[in-house]
N, C-alpha and C positions, 0 to 999 in steps of 0.2 A: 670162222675164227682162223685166224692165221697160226702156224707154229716154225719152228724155226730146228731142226733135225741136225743135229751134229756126231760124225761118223765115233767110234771108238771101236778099236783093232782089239781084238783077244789077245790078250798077251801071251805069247809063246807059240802063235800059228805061224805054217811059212806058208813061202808062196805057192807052193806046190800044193794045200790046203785048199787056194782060193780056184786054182785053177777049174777043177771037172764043175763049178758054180756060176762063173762069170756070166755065160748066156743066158743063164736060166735068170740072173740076177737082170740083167740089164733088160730080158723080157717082162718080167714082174714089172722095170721100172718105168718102162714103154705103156705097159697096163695103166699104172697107178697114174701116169701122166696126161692119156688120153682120156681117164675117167674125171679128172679135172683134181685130183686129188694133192699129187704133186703138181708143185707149180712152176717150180724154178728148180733147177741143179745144177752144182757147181764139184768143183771137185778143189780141193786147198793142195796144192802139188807138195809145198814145204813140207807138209807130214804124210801123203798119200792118204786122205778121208776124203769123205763127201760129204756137202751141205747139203741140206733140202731145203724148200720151203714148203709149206705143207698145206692145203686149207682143208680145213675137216670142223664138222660140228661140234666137238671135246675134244678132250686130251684122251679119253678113251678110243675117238673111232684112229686119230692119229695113232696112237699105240699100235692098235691090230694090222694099218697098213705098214708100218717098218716092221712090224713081226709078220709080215707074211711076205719079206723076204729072203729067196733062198741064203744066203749069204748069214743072216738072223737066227733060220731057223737051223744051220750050220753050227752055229752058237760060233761064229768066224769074228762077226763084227754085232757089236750092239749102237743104243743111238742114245744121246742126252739130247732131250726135247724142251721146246723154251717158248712159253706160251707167248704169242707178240698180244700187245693191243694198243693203241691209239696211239700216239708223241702228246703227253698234254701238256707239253713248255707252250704249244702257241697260247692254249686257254688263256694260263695265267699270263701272260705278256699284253695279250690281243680283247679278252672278255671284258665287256664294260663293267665300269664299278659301280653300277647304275644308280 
């Protein structure tokens, strides 16, 4: 199952906060990447966050991989997660009305 991971900033951290985390974060995300779990990343500049896309079996095993990053468990940044599944316009457009 696909998911869709959208960054949210703690409010009231600086950037000095993020700092002594950044490599440990970007190696988690190395991790999470190679183990097929992340799939795609992006980063939205206009607000400074990060998208992910996720594949994981539930919204449970997604959960524990954005929580087992340092940055997460910093309580620096958390994530709103957004389950994807199908596009069903073609269905109704394309499915015979047999």
């Amino acid at each position: 199952m696909k998911f869709l991971a959208i960054e949210k900033e703690t409010p009231g951290v600086t950037e000095e906060q993020f700092q002594p985390h950044l490599k440990p974060e970007a190696a988690r995300a190395w991790e999470l990447y190679q183990a097929g779990i992340f799939r795609e990343l992006y980063f939205y500049e206009e607000q400074s966050i990060a998208v992910i896309m996720l594949e994981c079996a539930d919204m449970d095993e997604a959960r524990r991989a954005l929580d087992s990053l340092p940055l997460v468990q910093a309580g620096l940044i958390s994530f709103d997660i957004l389950p994807l599944g199908p596009y069903p316009g073609f269905a109704r457009l394309f499915a015979s009305s047999g």
